[in-house]
Each structure stands twice: as C-alpha cells, then as structure tokens.
DRENPAVO-36272 format. One record per residue: residue in three letters; x, y, z of N, C-alpha, C, CB in turn. Coordinates in steps of 0.05 Angstrom, whole numbers, plus 5000, padded with zeros to 4 digits. Atoms other than C-alpha are relative to their C-alpha. Glycine has a CB too. Example, Ala and Ser with C-alpha at 12.3 -4.5 7.8 and 13.67 -1.06 7.14 Angstrom:
% DRENPAVO-36272
ala501849765000524649105156501850245000498050015025;ser498449764999527349795143498550225014500950094971;
//
This chain:
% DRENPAVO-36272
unk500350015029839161647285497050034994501149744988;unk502849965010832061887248498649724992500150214974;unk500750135020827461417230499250014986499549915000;unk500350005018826261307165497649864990501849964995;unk501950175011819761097126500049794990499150074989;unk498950305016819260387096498650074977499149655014;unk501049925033815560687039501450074974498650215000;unk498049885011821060937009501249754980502050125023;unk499750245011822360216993499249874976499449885014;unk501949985025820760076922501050244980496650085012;unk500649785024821860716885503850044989498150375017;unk497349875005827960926833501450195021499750144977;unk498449844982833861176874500450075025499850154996;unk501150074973831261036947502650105012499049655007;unk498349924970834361347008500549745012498150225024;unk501650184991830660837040500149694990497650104996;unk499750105014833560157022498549755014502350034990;unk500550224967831059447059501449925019499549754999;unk498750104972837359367101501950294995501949625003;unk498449724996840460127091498850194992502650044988;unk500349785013839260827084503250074985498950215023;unk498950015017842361087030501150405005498049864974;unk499849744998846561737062500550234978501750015017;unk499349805021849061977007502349884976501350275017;unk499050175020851561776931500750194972497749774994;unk499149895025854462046864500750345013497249974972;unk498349754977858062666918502250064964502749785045;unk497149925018862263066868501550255015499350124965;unk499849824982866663496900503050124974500549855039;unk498949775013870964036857502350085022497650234994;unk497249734986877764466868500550094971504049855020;unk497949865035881864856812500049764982504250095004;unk499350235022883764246780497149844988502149755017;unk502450175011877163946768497949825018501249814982;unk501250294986872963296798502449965013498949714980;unk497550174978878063146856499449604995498950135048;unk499850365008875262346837500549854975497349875004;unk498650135017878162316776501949895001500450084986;unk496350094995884962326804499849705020502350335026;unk499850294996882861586831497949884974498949915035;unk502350245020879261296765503249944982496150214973;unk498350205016882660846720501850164982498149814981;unk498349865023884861286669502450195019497750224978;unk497749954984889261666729502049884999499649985021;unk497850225009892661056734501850014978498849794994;unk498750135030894760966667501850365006496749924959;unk497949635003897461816669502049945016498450365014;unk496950004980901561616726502249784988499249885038;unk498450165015904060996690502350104981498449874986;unk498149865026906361406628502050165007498550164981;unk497449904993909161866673502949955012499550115008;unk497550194987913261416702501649794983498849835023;unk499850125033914961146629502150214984496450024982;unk497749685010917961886605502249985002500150255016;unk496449894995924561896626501749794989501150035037;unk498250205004926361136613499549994959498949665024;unk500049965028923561276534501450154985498250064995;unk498549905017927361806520503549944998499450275004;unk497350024996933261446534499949704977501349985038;unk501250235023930360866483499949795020502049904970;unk499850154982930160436549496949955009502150115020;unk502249944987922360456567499149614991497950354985;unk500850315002920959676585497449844984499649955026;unk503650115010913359696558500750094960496150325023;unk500549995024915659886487498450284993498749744994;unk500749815015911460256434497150005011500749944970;unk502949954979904660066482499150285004500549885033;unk500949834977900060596505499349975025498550104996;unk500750114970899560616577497049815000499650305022;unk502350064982892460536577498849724982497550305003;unk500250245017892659956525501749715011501150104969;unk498850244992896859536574498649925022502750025004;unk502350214978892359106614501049945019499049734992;unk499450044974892258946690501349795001498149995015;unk499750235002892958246674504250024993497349884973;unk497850025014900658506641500950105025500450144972;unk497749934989902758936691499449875022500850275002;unk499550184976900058416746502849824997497449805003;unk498450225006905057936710503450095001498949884970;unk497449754996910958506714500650005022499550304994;unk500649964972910158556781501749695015496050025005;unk499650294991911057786787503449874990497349824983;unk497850035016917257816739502050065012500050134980;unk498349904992924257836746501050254990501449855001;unk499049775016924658506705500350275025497450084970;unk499449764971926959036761499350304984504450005015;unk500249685000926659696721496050024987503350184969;unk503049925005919559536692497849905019499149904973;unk500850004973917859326762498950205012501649955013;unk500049754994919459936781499150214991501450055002;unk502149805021915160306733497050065022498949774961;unk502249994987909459986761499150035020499449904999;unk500049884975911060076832499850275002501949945012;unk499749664990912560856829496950014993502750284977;unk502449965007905460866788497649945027499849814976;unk501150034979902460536847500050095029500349835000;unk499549814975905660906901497750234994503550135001;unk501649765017903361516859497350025006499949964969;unk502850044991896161266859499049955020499149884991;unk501450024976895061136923500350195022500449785010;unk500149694993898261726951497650294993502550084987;unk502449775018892362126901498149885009499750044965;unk502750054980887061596935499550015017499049875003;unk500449994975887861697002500050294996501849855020;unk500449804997888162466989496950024985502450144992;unk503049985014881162386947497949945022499549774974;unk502550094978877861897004500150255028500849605016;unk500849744976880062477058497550254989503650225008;unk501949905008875962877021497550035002500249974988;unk502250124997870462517014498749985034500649734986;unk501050004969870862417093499450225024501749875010;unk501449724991870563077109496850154988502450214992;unk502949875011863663257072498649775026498949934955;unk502250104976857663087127499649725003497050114994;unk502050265007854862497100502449725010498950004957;unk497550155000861962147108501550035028501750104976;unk498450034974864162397173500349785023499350185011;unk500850204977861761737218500449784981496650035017;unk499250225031865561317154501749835029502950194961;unk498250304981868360587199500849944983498849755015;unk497950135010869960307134499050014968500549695013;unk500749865026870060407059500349724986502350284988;unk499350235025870059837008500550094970497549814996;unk498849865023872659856941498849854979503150025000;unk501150175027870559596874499950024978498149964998;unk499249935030870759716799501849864992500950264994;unk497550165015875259386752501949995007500850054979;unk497449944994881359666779500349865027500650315000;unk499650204986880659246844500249734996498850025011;unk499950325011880258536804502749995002498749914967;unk498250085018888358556794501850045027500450184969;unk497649954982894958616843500550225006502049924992;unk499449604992896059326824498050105014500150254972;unk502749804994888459476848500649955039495849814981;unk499850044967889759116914502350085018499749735006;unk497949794980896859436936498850294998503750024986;unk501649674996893860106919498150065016498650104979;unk501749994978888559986962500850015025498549824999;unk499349964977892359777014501650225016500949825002;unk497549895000897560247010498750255010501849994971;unk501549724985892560867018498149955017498450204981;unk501450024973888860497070502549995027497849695000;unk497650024982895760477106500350374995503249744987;unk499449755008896961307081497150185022499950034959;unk503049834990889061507117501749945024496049874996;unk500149994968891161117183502750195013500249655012;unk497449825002898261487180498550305007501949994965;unk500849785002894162097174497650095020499450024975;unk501649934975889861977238497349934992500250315011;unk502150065015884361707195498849735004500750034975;unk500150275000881161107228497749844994500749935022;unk501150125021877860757172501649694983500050264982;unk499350275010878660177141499849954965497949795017;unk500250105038880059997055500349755002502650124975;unk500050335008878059357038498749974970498049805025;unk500450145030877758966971496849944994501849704999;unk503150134999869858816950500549755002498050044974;unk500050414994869058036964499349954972496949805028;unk501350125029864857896899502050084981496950134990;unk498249975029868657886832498450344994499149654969;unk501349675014866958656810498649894977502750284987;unk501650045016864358396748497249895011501349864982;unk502750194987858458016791499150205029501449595013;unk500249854969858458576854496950075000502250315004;unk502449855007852458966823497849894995500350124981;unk502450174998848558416798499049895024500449814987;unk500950164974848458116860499250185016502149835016;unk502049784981847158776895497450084991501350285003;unk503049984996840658856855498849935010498749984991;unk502250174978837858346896499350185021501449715017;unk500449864971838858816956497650194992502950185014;unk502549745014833859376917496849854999501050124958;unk503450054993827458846921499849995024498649734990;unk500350064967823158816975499949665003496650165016;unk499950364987823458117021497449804975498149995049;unk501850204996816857866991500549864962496250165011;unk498750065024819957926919500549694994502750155000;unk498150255013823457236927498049785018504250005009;unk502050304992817356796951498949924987498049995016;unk501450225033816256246898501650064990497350044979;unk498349975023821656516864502749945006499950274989;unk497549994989828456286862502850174984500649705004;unk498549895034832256756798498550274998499149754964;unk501349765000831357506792502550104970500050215039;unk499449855016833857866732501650315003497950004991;unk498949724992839558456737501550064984501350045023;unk498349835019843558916700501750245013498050124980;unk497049814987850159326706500850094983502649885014;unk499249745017851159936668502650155003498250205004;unk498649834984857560246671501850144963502149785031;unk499249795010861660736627501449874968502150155024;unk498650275026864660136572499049754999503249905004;unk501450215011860759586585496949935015502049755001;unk502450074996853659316596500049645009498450094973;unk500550284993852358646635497349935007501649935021;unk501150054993846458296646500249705007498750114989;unk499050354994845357646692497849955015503149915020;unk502550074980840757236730501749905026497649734986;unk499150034979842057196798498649795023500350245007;unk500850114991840856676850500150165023500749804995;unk500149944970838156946923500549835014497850085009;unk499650254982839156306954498650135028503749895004;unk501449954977834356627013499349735015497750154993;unk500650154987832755957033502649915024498849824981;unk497949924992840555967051501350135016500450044992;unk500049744984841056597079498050194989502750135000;unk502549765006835657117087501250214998497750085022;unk498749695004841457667093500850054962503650015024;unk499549985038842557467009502949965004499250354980;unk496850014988850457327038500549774979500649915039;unk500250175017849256746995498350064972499149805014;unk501049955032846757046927502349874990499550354988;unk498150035014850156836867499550014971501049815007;unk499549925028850756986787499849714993502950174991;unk500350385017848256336753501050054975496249844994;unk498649935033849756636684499350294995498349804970;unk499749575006850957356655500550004974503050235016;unk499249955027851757596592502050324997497049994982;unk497849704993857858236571499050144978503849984998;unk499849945028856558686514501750315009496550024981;unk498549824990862159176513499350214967503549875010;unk501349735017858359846482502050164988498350225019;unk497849905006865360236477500849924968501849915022;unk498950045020867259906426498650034983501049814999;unk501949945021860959946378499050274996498049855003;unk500849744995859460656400496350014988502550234983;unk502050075003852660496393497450255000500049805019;unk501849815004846560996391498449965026498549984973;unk501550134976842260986454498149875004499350125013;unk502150175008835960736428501149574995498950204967;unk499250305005840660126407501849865020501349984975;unk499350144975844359986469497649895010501250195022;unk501950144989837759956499498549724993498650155001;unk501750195019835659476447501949745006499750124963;unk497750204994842159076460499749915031503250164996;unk501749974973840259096528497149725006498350384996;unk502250114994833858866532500049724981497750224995;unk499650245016835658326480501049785020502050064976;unk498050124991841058086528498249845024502650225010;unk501950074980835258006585498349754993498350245004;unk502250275016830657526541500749804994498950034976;unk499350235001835257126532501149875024501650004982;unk498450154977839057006594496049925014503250285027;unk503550034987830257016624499449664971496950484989;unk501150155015829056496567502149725004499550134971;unk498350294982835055996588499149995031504150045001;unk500050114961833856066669496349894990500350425040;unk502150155005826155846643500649674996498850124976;unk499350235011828955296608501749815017501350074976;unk498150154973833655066665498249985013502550135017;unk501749944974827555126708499450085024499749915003;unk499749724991828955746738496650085005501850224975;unk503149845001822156086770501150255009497149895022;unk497649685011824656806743497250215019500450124944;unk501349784983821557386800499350174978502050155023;unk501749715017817457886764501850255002496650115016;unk498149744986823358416782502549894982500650025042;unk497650015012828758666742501650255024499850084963;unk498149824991834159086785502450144985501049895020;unk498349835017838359616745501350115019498850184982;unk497249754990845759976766501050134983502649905010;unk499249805026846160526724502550235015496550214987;unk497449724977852461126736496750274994505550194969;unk500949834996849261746753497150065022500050034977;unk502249914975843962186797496849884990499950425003;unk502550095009837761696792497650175011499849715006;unk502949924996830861996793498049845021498849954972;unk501250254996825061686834497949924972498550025030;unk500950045023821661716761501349754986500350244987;unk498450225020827061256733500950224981498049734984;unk497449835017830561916695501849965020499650384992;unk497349994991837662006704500250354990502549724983;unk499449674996838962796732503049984991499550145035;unk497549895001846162796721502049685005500250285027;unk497750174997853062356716500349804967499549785031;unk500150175031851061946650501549994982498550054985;unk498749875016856062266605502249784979501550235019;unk496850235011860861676597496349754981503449695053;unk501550075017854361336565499450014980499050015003;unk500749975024852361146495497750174995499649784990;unk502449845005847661786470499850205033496849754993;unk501049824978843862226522497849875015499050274989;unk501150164981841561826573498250175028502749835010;unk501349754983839362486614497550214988502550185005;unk502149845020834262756564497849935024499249854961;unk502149964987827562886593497549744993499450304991;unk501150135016824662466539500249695003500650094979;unk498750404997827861726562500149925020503049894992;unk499350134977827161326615500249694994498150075022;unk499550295004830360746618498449785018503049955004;unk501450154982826060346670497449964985499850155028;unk502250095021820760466622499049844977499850124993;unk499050105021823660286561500249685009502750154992;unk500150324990824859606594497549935010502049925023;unk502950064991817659566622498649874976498450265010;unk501850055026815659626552501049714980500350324978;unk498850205014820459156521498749705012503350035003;unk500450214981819358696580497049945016502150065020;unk502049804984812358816606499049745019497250184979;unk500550234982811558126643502249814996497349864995;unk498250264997815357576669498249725014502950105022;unk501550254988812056886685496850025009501749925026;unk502349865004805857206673498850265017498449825003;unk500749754990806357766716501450225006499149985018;unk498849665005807658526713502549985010498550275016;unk497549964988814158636714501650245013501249934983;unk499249774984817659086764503250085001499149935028;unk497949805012823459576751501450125022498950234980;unk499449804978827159816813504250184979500549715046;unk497049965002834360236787501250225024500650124970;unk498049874980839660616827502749984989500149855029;unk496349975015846860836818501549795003502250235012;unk498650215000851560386809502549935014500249984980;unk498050054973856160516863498349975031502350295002;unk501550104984850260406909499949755006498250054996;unk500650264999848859816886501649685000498750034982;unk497150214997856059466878500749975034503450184980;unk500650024971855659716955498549815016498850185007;unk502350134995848659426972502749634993496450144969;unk498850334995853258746956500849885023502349944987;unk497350034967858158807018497550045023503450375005;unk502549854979850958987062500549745018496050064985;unk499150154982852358287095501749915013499649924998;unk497250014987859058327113501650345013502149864970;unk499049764993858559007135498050095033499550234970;unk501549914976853658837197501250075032498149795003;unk498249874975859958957248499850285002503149954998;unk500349684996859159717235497850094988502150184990;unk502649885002853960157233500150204969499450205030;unk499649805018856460777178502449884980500950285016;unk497850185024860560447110500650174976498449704985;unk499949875035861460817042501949684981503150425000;unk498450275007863860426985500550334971497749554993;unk498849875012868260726930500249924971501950025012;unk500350165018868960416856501850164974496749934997;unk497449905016875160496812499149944972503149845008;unk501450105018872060476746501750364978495749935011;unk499349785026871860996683500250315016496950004970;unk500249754985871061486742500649855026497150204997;unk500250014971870261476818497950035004501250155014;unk503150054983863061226844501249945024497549734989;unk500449954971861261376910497049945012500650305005;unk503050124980856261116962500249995029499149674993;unk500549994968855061207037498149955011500250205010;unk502250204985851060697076499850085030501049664998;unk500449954960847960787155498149664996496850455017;unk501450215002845760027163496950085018502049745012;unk502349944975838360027196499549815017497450064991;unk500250174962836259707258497649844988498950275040;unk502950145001831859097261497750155005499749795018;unk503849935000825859497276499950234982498250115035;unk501249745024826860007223499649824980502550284988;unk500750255028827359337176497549905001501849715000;unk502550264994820959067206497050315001500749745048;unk500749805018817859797188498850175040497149884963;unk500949924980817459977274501050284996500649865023;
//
C-alpha cells in the first residue's frame, strides 16, 4: 500500500484522514435507467411499498388505507411487522424482499469499480437503518452478496444514525485538537434536515474516540420551511451559538474546531463540486462557501481562531465505525438516506498515523 502524506491532514475533503485514507467517496455510477444508487435510497423503498399496495387497492382491500406510501413512517410499518395483521404484513415483507434484492444488486456494483474491489465489509447508515425494516433489508442483501460469492460483510452502523456524523467529525481533527479541550462542535447536513451538536471525545477514555459521545444536538428540519440558502446558513450557524453557549455554561472547554458533513463532492477550498442538489438553494455556486460563511459567523471560539474542517457526509457517518473496523484493513460504508452515500476506507498503519 502507498504511503500517504500526513499533510493532507487538515484540509476540506482529505484523502488523507488521521486514522484512514479516504479511497474513494460520492462514486456515481450510471446505466439506462439512471443513478443505479437510487434504487437503494429511501424513496425506492416507499415505490416498492406502493407497488406492493396496487393490487390489494383496487380491490378496496389495501391495509394502509388512503396513506401515501412515503407518508407512512418506519416507526408504522415497524409496528405492522410486529402485528397480527398477515396481509399488511405481507405488504411490507414483499417491499423488503424487493429492496434488498435492488441493494445487493447496487452494492455488487459498487464492488466491482477499483476503489471497492479489496471491500471486507460495508456498514450501513442513514435513516433507513434506525427501524426493523432497515435492519432485515440489510441483512437480507448481506445474505443475497454471500449467495452470490461475495465475501463481504453488511452490518448495521453502531451509533444511532442521527448521532453517527457528529461523532464522526471528531475523526476529521487532528490528535492535538482535543488537548485542554473536552467538547468540539459538529454539524450534519443532509438532504431534509440539518443537525448540529456538541460532541464529547472522551480521549482521556479512549484515544481511538470509540468512546465519543453527543452531549446535546439540536434538529432543524429545512424540508419543511424550504428555506433560501443564505437562511439555512443563518439557521445553521444560529443553531451552533447556542448549543457553543450552553456547553460554556455547563463548563464545557469548547475546541476551537467545528467539523462539517455535508452531501456532495467537497472541495479542498470548502466549495461543494457536485451532489448538493437535494439542498436548500445552490450550494455549488462558485460564489459560497460554506466553511467560510461559518468562519465569518463564528470567527473564534474561547478566544481562539476557529477552525473549519468539512467532508461528505457519507465519509464522515463512516469515519464513526473507524474503531470498530480495526479487524480489517479495506471497509466502505453505505448510507440509506434521500439518496445513496458512499465511502471507501483503507485503515492506515501505525507509522503512517505517526507521519513515518
């Protein structure tokens, strides 16, 4: 394996991370039909649901009613699942077969492009893993790859998905980040909602961060306000001052470092080249950078300069699992969300960490 510079360390979008190179991320890969990783994002789901809804509606029999698929929550058809109702059981099962038959044909995909070929084990994450349906589907096409001679491994993210990302910013500072400090500031961008939280490194705990943890967060779900971009950001950076102005007040000593997980192809400028789309406004303009925009809002913390690292956000929900992934060397991680984020990790060797 090459080695890699430790300089790299530090800048938007890093190859070069402190405990991984970063082989390869936001992979889109095309056929006739379109993005082959739609056919595993959330809204898939819901198409296979409805279609599996069709036949019992037109007979006035369709168990979910006058619902739209994609208006019936995990939380419902976890509880379906759990029920004695057999034919709207069976809705949700065919839906799930369905979908995991379409994710294990997406992750072969994925495992055939370069960067993915020396894949030991994939993790999963996004909303659609929090629920029952997220975790038979998972299993079900990690049982469909090994069937298919595919020996890889699907596993559930450990962290609550809502907390994966925050906690993976930690992984984006360098080590010296969290000396004197015990509370770093992060944020998680994704296609419907905006989180920001302060996170505990507990390094004194563990130096691998195996022990981070989300002391408090705040949600603001953008979708619904359809907001302007200037004023997300503003919502945003609001959300930061305050959760930074309670961990003060608790007596929090807040790291000069904010870590951002944004979707799309990050810059080492802090632009976003491409993927943004599901974002409030034009987040890809030439003219905006968001790392900036927060510099300016934010321009110190505890009296000193404050530092801005971002990266995609299926990197960085990755970057979480980085200590439970030191049995293998080559990992990707996958993230069932408003789309399909992608990320492919090569862990590095103590002396590439120690910069030999």
């Amino acid at each position: 394996m090459a080695t890699q510079t430790i300089e790299a360390i530090g800048k938007h979008g890093a190859k070069t991370l402190p405990s991984v190179i970063v082989d390869s991320y936001n992979a889109e890969i095309k056929d006739e039909d379109g993005f082959v990783g739609d056919r595993a994002s959330r809204r898939a789901f819901h198409e296979l649901l409805d279609k599996w809804r069709k036949p019992l509606r037109k007979l006035d029999a369709d168990p979910f009613g006058e619902d739209a698929s994609e208006d019936i929550s995990r939380k419902k058809l976890d509880e379906i699942l759990a029920s004695g109702d057999l034919e709207a059981s069976g809705v949700v099962q065919s839906a799930i077969e369905e979908f995991a038959q379409e994710f294990a044909g997406v992750a072969q995909r994925f495992l055939k492009l370069k960067a993915w070929s020396d894949t030991e084990r994939i993790v999963i994450g996004g909303g659609f893993r929090q629920s029952r349906i997220g975790e038979l589907a998972i299993a079900r096409a990690g049982l469909i790859l090994k069937a298919e001679k595919f020996n890889v491994d699907l596993v559930p993210i450990r962290n609550h998905p809502d907390e994966a990302a925050l906690i993976g910013c930690a992984h984006l500072a360098p080590a010296w980040i969290f000396e004197g400090h015990d509370a770093i500031l992060t944020v998680d961008i994704g296609g419907t909602n905006m989180r920001a939280g302060v996170v505990e490194p507990n390094v004194k705990k563990a130096k691998d961060l195996s022990k981070a943890r989300v002391w408090k967060s705040k949600l603001w779900r953008h979708a619904d306000d359809d907001p302007k971009r200037d004023e997300a950001v503003g919502e945003l950076v609001g959300m930061l001052q305050d959760l930074a102005a309670r961990a003060t007040k608790e007596g929090y000593k807040l790291a000069p470092f904010i870590g951002i997980a944004c979707p799309g192809k990050i810059e080492e400028d802090g632009s976003i080249a491409k993927g943004a789309q599901n974002l409030p406004g034009n987040w890809e303009s030439s003219r905006f950078n968001l790392s900036q925009a927060v510099i300016e809002a934010i321009p110190t913390i505890a009296d000193h300069d404050t530092m801005v690292i971002m990266h995609n956000d299926a990197v960085v929900q990755g970057l979480s699992e980085v200590p439970f992934m030191q049995d293998v060397e080559h990992w990707g991680a996958f993230t069932i969300g408003t789309g399909l984020g992608n990320a492919h990790f090569t862990n590095r060797s103590a002396g590439e960490k120690n910069g030999k």
